[in-house]
ZAVO-257738 format. One record per atom (N, C-alpha, C, O): x, y, z; residue in three letters; atom name. Coordinates in nm, 2 decimals. Example, Ala and Ser with C-alpha at 12.3 -4.5 7.8 and 13.67 -1.06 7.14 Angstrom:
// residues 2
<site east="1.32" north="-0.57" up="0.78" type="ALA" atom="N"/>
<site east="1.23" north="-0.45" up="0.78" type="ALA" atom="CA"/>
<site east="1.32" north="-0.33" up="0.78" type="ALA" atom="C"/>
<site east="1.42" north="-0.33" up="0.85" type="ALA" atom="O"/>
<site east="1.28" north="-0.22" up="0.71" type="SER" atom="N"/>
<site east="1.37" north="-0.11" up="0.71" type="SER" atom="CA"/>
<site east="1.29" north="0.00" up="0.79" type="SER" atom="C"/>
<site east="1.34" north="0.11" up="0.80" type="SER" atom="O"/>
END
This chain:
// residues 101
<site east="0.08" north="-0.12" up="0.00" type="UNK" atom="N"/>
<site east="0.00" north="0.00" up="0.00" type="UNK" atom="CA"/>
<site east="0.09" north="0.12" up="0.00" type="UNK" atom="C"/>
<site east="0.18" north="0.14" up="0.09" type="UNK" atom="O"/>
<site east="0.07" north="0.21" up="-0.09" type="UNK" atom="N"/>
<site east="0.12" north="0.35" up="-0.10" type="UNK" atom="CA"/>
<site east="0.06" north="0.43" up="0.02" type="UNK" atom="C"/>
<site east="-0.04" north="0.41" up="0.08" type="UNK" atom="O"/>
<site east="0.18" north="0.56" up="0.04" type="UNK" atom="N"/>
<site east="0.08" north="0.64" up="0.14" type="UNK" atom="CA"/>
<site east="0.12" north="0.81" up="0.07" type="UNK" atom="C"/>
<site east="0.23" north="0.83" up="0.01" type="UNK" atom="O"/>
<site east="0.05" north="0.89" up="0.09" type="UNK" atom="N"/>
<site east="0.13" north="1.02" up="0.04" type="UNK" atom="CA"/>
<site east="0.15" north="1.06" up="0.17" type="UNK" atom="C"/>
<site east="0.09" north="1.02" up="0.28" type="UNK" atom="O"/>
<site east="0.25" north="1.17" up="0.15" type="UNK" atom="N"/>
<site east="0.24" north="1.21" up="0.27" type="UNK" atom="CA"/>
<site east="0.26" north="1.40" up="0.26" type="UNK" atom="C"/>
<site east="0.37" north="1.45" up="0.23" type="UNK" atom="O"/>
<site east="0.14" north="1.49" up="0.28" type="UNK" atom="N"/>
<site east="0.15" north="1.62" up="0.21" type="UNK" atom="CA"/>
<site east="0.20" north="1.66" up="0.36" type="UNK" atom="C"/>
<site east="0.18" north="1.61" up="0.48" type="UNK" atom="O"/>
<site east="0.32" north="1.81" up="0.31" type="UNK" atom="N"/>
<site east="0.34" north="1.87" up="0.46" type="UNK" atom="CA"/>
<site east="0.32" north="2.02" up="0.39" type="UNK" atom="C"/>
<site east="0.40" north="2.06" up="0.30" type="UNK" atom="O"/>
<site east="0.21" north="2.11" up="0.42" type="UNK" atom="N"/>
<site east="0.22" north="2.21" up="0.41" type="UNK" atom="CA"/>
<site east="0.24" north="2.33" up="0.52" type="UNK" atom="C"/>
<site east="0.21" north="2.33" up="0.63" type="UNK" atom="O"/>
<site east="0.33" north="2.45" up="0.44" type="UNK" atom="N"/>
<site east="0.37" north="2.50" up="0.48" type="UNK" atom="CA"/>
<site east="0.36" north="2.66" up="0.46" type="UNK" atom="C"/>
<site east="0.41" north="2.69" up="0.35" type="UNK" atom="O"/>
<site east="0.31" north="2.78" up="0.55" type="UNK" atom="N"/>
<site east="0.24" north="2.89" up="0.51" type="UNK" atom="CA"/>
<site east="0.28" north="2.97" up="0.63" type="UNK" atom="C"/>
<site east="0.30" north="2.93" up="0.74" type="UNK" atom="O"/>
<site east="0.28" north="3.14" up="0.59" type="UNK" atom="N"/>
<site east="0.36" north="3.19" up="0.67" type="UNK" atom="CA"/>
<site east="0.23" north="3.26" up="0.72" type="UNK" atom="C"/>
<site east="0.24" north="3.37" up="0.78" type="UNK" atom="O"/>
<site east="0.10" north="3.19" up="0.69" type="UNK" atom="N"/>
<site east="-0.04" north="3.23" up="0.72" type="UNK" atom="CA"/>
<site east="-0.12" north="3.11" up="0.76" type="UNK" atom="C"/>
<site east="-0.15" north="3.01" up="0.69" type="UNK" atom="O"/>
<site east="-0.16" north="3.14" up="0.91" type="UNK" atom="N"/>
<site east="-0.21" north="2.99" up="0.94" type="UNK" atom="CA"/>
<site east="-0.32" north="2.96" up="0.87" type="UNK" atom="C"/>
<site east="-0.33" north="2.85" up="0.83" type="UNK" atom="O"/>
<site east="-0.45" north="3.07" up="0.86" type="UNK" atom="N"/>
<site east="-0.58" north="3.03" up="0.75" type="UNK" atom="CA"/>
<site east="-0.54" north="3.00" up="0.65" type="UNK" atom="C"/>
<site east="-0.60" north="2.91" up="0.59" type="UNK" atom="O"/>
<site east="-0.43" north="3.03" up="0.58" type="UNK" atom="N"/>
<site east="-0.44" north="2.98" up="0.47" type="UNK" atom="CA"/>
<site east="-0.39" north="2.81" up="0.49" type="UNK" atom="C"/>
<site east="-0.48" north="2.73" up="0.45" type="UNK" atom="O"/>
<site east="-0.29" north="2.77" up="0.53" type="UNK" atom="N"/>
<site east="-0.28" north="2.66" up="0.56" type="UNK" atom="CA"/>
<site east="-0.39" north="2.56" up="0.64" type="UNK" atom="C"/>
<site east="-0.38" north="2.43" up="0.65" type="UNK" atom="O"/>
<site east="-0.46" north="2.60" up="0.69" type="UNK" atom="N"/>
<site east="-0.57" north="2.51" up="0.74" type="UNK" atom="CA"/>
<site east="-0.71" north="2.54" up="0.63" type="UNK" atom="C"/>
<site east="-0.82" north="2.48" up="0.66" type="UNK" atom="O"/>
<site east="-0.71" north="2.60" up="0.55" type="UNK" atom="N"/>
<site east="-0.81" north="2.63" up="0.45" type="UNK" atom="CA"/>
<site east="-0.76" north="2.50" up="0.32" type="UNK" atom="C"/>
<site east="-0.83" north="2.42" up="0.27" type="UNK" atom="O"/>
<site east="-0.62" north="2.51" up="0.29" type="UNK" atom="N"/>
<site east="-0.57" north="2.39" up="0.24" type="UNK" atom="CA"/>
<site east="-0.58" north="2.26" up="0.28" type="UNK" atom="C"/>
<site east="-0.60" north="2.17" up="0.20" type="UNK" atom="O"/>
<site east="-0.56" north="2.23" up="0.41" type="UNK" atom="N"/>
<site east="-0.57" north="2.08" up="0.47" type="UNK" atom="CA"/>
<site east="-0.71" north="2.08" up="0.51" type="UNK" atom="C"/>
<site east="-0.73" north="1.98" up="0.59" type="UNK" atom="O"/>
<site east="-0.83" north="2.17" up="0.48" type="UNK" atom="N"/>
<site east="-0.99" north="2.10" up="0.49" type="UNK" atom="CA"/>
<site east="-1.03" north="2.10" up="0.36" type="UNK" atom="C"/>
<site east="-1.15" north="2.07" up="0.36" type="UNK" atom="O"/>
<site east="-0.94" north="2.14" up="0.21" type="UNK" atom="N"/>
<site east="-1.01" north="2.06" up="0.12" type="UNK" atom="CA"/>
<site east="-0.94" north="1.96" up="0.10" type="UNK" atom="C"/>
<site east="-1.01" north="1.88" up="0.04" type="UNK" atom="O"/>
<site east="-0.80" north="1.92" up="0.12" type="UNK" atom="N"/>
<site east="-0.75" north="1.82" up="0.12" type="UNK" atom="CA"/>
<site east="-0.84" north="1.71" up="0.20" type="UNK" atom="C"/>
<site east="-0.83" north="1.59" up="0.16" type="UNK" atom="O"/>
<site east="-0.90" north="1.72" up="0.28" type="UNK" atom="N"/>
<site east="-1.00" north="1.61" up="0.41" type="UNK" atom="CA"/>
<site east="-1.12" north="1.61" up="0.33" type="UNK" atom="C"/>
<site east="-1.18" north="1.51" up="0.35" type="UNK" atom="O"/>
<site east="-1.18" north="1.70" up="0.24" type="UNK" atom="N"/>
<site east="-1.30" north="1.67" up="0.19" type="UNK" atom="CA"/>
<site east="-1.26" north="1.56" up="0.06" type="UNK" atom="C"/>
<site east="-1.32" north="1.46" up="0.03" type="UNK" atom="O"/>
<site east="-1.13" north="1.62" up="0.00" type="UNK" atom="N"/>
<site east="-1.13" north="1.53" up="-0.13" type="UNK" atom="CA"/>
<site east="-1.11" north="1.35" up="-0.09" type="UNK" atom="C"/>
<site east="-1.13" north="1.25" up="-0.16" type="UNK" atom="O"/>
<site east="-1.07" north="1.37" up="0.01" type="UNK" atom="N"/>
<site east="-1.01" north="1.22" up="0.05" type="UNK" atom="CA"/>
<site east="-1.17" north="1.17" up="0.13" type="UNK" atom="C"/>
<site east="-1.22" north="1.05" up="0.11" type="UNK" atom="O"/>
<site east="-1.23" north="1.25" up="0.19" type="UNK" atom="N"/>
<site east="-1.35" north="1.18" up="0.25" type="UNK" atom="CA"/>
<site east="-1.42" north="1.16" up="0.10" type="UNK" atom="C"/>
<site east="-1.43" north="1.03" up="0.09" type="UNK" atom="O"/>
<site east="-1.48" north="1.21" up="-0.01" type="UNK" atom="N"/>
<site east="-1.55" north="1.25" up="-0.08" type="UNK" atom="CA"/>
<site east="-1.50" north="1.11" up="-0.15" type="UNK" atom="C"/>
<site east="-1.60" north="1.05" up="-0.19" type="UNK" atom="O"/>
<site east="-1.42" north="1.06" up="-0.18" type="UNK" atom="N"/>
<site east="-1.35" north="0.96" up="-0.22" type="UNK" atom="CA"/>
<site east="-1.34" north="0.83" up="-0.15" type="UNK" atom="C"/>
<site east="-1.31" north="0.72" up="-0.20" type="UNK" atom="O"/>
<site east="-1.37" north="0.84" up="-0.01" type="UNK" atom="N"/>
<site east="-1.40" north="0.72" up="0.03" type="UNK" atom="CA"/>
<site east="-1.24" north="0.67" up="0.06" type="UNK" atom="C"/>
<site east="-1.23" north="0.55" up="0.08" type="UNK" atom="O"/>
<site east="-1.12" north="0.75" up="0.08" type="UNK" atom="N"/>
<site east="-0.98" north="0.73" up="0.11" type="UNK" atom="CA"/>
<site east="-0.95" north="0.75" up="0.25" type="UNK" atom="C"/>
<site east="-1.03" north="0.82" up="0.32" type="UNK" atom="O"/>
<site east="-0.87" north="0.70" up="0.30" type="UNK" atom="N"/>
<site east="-0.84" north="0.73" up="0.42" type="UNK" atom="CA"/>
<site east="-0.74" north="0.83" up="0.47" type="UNK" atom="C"/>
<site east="-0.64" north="0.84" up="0.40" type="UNK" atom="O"/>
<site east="-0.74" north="0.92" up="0.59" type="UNK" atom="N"/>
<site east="-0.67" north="1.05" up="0.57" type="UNK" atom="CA"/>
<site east="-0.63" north="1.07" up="0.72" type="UNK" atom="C"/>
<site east="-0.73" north="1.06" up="0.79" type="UNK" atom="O"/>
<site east="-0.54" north="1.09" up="0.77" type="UNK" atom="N"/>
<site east="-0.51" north="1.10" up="0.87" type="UNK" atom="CA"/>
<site east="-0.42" north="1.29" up="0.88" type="UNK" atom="C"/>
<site east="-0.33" north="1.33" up="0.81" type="UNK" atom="O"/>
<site east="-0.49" north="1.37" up="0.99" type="UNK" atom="N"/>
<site east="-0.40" north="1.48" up="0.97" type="UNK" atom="CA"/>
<site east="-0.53" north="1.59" up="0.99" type="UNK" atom="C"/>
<site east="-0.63" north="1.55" up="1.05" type="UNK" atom="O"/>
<site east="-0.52" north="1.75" up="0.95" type="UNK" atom="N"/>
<site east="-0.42" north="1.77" up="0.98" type="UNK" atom="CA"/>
<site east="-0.34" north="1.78" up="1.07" type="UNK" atom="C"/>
<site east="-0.41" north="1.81" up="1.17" type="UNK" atom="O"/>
<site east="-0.19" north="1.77" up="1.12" type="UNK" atom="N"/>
<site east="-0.13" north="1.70" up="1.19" type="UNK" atom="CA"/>
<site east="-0.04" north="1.89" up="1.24" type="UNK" atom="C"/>
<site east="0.04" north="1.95" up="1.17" type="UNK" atom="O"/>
<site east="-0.09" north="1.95" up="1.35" type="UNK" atom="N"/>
<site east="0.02" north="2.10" up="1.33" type="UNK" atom="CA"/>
<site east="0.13" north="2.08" up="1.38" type="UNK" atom="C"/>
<site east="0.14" north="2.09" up="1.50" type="UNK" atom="O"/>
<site east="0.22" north="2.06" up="1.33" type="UNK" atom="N"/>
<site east="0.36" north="2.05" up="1.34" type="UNK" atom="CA"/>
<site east="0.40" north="2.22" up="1.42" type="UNK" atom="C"/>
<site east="0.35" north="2.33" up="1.39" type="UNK" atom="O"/>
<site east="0.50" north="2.19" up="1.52" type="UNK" atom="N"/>
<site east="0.57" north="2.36" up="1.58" type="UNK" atom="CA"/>
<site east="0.58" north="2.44" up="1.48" type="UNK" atom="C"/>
<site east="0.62" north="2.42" up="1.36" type="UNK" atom="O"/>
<site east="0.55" north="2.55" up="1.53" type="UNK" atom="N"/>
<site east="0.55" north="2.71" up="1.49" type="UNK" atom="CA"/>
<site east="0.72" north="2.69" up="1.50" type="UNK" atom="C"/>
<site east="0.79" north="2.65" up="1.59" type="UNK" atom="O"/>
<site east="0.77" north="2.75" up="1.35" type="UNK" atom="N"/>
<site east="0.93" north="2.83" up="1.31" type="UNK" atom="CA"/>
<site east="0.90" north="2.98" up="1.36" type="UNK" atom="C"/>
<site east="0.80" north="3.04" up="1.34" type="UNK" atom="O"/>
<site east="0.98" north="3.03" up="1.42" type="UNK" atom="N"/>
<site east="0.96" north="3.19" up="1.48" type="UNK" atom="CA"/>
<site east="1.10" north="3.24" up="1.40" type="UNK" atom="C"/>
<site east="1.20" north="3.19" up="1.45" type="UNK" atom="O"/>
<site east="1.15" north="3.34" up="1.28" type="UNK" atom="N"/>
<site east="1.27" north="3.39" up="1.27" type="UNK" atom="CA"/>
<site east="1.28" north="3.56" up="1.31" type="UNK" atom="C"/>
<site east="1.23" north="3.64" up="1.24" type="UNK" atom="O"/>
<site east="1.34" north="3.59" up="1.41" type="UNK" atom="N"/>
<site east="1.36" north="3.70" up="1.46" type="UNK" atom="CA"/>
<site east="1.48" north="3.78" up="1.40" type="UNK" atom="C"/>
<site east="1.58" north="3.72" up="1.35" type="UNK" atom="O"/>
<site east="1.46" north="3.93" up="1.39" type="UNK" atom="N"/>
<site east="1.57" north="3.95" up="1.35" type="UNK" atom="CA"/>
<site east="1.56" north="4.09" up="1.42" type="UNK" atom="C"/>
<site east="1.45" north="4.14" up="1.43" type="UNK" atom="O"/>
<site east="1.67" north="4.16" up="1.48" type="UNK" atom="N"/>
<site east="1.68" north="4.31" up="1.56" type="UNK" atom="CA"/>
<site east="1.73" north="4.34" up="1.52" type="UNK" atom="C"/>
<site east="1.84" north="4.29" up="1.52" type="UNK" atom="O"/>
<site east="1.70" north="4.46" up="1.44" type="UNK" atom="N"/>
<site east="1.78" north="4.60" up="1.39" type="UNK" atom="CA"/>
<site east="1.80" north="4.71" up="1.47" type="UNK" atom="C"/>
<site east="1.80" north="4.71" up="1.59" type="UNK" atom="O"/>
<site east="1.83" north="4.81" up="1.40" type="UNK" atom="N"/>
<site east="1.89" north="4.92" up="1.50" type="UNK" atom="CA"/>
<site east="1.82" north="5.04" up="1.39" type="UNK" atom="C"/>
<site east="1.84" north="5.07" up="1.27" type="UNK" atom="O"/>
<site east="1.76" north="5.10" up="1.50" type="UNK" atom="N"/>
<site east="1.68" north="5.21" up="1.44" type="UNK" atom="CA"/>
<site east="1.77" north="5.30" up="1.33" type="UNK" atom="C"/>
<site east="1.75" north="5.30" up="1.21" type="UNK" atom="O"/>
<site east="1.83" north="5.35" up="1.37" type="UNK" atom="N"/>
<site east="1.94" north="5.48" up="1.34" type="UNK" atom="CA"/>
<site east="2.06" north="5.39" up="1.27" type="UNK" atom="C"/>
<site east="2.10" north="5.29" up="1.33" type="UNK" atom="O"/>
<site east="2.11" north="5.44" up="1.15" type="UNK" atom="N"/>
<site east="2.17" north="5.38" up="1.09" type="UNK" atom="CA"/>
<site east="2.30" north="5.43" up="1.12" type="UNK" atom="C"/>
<site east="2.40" north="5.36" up="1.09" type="UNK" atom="O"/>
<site east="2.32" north="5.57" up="1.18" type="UNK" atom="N"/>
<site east="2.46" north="5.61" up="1.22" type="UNK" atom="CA"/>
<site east="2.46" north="5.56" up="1.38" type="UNK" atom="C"/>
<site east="2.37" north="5.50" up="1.43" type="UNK" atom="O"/>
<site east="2.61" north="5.60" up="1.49" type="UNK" atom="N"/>
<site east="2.64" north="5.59" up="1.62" type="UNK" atom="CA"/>
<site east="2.57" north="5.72" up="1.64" type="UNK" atom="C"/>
<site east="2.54" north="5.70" up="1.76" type="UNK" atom="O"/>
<site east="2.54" north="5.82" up="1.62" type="UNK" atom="N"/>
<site east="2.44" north="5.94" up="1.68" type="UNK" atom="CA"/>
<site east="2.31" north="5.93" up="1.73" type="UNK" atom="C"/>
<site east="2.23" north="5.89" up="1.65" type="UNK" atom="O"/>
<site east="2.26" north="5.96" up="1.89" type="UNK" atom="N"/>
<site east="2.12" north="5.95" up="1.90" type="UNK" atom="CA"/>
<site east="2.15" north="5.85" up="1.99" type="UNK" atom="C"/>
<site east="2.25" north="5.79" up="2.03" type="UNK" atom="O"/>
<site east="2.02" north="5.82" up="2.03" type="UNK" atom="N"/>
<site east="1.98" north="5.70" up="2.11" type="UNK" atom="CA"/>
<site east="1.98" north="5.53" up="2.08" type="UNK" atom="C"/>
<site east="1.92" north="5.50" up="1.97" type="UNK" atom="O"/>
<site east="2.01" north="5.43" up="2.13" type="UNK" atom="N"/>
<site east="2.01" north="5.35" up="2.10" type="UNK" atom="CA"/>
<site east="1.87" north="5.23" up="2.11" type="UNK" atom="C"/>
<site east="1.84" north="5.18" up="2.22" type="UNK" atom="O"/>
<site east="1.81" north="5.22" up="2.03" type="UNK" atom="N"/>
<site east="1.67" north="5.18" up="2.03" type="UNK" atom="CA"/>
<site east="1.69" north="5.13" up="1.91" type="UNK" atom="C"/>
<site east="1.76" north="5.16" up="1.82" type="UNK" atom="O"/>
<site east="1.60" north="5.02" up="1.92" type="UNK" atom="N"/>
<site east="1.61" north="4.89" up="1.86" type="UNK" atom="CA"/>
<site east="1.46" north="4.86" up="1.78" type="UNK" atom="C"/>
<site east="1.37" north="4.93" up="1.81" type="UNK" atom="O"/>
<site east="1.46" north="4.76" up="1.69" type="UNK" atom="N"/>
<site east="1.34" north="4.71" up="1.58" type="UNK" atom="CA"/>
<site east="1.31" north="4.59" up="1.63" type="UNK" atom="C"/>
<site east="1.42" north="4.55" up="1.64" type="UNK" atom="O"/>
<site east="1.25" north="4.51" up="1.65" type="UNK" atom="N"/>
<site east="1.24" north="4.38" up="1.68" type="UNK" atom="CA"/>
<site east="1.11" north="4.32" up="1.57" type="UNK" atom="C"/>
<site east="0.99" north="4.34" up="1.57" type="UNK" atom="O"/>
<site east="1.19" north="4.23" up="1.48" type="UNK" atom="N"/>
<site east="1.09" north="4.18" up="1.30" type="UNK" atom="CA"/>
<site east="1.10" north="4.02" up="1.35" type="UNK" atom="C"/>
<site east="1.19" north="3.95" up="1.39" type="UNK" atom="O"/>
<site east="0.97" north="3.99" up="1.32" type="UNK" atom="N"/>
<site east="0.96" north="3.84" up="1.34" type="UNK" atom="CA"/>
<site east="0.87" north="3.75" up="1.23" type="UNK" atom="C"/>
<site east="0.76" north="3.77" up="1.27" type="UNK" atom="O"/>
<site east="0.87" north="3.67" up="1.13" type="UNK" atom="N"/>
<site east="0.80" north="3.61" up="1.09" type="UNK" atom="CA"/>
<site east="0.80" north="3.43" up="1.14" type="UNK" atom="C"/>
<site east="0.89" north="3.36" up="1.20" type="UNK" atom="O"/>
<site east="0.70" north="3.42" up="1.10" type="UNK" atom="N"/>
<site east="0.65" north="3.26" up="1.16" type="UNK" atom="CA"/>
<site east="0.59" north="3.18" up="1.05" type="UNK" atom="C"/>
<site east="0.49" north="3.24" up="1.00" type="UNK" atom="O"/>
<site east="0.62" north="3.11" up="1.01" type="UNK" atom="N"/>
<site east="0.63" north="2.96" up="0.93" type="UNK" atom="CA"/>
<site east="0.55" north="2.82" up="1.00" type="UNK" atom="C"/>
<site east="0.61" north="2.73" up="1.06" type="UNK" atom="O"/>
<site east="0.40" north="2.83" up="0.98" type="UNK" atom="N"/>
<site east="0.29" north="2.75" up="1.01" type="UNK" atom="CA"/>
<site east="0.30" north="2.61" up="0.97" type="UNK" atom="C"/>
<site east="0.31" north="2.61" up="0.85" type="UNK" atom="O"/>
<site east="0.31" north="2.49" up="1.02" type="UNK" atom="N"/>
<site east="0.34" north="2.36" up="0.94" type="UNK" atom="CA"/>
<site east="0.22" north="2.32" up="0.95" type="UNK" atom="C"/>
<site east="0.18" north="2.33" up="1.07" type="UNK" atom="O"/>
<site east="0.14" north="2.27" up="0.86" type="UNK" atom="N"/>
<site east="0.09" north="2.08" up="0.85" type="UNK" atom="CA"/>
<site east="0.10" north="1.96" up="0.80" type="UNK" atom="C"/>
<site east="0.14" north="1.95" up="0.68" type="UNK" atom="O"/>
<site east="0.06" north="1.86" up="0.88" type="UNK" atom="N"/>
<site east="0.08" north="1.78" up="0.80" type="UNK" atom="CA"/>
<site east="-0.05" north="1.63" up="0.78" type="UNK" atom="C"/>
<site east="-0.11" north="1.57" up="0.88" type="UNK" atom="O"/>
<site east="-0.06" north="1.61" up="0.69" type="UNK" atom="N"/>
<site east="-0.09" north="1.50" up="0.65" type="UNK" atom="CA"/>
<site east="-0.07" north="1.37" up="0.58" type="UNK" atom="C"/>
<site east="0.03" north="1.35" up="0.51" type="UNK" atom="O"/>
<site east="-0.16" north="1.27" up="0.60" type="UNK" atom="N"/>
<site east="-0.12" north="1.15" up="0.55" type="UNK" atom="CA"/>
<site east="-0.26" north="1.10" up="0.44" type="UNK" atom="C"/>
<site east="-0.37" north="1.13" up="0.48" type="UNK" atom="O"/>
<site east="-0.26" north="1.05" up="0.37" type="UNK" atom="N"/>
<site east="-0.31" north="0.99" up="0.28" type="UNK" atom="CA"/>
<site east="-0.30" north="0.86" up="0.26" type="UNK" atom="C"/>
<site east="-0.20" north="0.81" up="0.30" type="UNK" atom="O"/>
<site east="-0.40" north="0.76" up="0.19" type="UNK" atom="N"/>
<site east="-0.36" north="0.66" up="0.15" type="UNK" atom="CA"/>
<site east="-0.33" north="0.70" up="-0.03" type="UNK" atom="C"/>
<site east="-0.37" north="0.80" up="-0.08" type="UNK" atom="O"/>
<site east="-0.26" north="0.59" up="-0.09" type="UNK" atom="N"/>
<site east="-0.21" north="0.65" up="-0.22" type="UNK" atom="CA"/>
<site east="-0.31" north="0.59" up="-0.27" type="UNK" atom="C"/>
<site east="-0.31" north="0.47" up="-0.29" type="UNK" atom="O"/>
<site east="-0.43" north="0.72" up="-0.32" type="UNK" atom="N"/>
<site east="-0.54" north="0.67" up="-0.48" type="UNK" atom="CA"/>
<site east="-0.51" north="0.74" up="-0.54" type="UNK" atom="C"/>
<site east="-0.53" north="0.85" up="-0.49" type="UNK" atom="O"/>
<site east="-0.45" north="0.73" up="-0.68" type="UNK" atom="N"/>
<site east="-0.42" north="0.81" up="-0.75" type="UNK" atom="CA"/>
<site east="-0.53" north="0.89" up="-0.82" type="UNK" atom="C"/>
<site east="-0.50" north="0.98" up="-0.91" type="UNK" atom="O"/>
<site east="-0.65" north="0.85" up="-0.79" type="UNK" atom="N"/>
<site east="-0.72" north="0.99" up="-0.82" type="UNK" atom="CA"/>
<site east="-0.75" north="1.10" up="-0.71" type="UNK" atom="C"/>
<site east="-0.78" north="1.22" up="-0.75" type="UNK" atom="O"/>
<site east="-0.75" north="1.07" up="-0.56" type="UNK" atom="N"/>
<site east="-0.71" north="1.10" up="-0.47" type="UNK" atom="CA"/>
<site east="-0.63" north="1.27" up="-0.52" type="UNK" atom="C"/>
<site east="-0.67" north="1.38" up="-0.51" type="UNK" atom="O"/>
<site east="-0.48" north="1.20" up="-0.58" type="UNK" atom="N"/>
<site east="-0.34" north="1.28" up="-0.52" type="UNK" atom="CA"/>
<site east="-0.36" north="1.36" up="-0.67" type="UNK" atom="C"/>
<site east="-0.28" north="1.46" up="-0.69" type="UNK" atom="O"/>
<site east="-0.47" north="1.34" up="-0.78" type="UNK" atom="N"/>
<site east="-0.47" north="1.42" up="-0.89" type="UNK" atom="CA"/>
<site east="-0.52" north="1.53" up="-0.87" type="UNK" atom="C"/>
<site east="-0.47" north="1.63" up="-0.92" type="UNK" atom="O"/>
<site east="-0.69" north="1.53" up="-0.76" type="UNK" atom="N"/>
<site east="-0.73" north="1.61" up="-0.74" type="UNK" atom="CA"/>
<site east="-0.67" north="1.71" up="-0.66" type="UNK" atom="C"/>
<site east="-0.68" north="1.83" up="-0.70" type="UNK" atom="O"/>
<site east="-0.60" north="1.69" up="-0.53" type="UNK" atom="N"/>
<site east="-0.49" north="1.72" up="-0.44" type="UNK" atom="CA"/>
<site east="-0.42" north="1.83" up="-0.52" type="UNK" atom="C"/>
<site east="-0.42" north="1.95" up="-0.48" type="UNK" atom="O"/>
<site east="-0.37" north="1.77" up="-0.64" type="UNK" atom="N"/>
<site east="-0.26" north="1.85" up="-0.75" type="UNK" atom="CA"/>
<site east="-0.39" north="1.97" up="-0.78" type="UNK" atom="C"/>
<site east="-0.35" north="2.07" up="-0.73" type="UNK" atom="O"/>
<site east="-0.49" north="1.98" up="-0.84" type="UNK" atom="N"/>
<site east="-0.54" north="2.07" up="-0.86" type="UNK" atom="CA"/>
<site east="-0.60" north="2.18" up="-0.79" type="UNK" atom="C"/>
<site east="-0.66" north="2.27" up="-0.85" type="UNK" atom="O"/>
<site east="-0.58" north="2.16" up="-0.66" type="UNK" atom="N"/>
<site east="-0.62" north="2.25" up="-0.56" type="UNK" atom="CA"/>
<site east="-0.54" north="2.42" up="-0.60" type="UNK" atom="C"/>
<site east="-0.42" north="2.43" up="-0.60" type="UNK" atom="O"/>
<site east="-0.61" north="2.50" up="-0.62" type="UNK" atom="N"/>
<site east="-0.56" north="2.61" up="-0.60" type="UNK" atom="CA"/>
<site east="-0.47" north="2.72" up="-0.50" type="UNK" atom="C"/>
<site east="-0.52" north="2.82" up="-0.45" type="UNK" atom="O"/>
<site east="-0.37" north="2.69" up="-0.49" type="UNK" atom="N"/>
<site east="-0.27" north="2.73" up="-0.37" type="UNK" atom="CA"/>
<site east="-0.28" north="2.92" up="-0.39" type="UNK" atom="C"/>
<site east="-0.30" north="3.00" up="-0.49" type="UNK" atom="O"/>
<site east="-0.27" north="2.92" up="-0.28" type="UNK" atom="N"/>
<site east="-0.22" north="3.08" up="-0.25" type="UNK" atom="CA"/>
<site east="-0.04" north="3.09" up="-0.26" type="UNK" atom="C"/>
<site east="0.02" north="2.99" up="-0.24" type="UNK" atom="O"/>
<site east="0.04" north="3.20" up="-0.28" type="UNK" atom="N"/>
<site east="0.13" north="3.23" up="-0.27" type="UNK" atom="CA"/>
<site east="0.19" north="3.21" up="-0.13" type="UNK" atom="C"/>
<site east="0.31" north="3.18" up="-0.14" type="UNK" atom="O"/>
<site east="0.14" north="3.22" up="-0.02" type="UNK" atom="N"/>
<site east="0.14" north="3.20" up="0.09" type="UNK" atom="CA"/>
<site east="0.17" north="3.04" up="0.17" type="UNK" atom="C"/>
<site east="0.19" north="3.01" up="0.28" type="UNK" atom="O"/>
<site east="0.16" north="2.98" up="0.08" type="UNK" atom="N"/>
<site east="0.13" north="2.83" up="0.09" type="UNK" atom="CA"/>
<site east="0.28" north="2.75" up="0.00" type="UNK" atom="C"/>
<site east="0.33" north="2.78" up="-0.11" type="UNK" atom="O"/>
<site east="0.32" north="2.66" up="0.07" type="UNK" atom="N"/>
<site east="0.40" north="2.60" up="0.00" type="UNK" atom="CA"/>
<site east="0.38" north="2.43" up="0.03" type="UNK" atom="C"/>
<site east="0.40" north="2.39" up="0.15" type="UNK" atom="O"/>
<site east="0.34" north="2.33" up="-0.06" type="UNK" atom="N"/>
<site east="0.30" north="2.27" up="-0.06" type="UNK" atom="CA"/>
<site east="0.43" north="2.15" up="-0.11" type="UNK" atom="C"/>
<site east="0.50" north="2.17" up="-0.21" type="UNK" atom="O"/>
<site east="0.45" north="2.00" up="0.02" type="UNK" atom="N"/>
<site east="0.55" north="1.89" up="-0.04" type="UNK" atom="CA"/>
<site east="0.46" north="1.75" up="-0.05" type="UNK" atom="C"/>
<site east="0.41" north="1.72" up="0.06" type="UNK" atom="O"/>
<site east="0.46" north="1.70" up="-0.12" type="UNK" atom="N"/>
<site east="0.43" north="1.59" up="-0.15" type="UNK" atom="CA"/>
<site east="0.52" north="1.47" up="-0.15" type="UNK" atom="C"/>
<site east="0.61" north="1.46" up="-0.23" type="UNK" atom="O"/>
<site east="0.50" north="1.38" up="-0.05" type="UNK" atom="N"/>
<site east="0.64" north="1.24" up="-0.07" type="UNK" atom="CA"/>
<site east="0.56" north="1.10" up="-0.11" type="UNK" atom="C"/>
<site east="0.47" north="1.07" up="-0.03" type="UNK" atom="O"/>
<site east="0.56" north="1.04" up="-0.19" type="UNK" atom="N"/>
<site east="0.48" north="0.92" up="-0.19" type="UNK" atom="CA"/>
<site east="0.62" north="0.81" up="-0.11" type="UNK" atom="C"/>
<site east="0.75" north="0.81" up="-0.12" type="UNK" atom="O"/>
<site east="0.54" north="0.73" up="-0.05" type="UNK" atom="N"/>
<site east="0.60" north="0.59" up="0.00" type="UNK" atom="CA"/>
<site east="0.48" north="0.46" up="0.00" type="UNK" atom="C"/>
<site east="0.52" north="0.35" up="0.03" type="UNK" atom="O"/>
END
């Protein structure tokens, strides 16, 4: 038995959980089995700047953070299943991996 295994990945959590509930409808709707979605930890990347680009003035700081939302799921492998899957309309926001085993 095949399994897919999708892990999506969005630096917007609606959008990523808007992906993994039609991924659950196509696999229900199909009669496939689907395990997920599965929220993998929040990536946090921080980064502190410094306001003032010269040594003049005060020292006060920027603090920039974005966050990188995971899910994941599991599939059984129907290949009409992983066709429809493929035709899903992604956002920019969304970055979508596919592994078959």
């Amino acid at each position: 038995m095949t399994l897919a295994r999708i892990k999506l990945i969005s630096t917007n959590a609606k959008d990523a959980d808007a992906i993994a509930s039609q991924i659950k409808s196509i696999a229900s709707s199909l009669n496939v089995k689907c395990k997920g979605p599965i929220p993998m930890p929040t990536r946090r990347i921080t980064q502190t700047t410094r306001k003032t680009p010269a040594a003049d003035g005060s020292h006060t700081f920027e603090k920039w953070q974005m966050r990188f939302h995971k899910r994941f799921l599991i599939i059984d492998g129907n290949e009409q299943a992983l066709r429809q899957v493929m035709r899903i309309p992604v956002p920019d926001t969304v970055q979508i991996e596919i592994g078959i085993s």
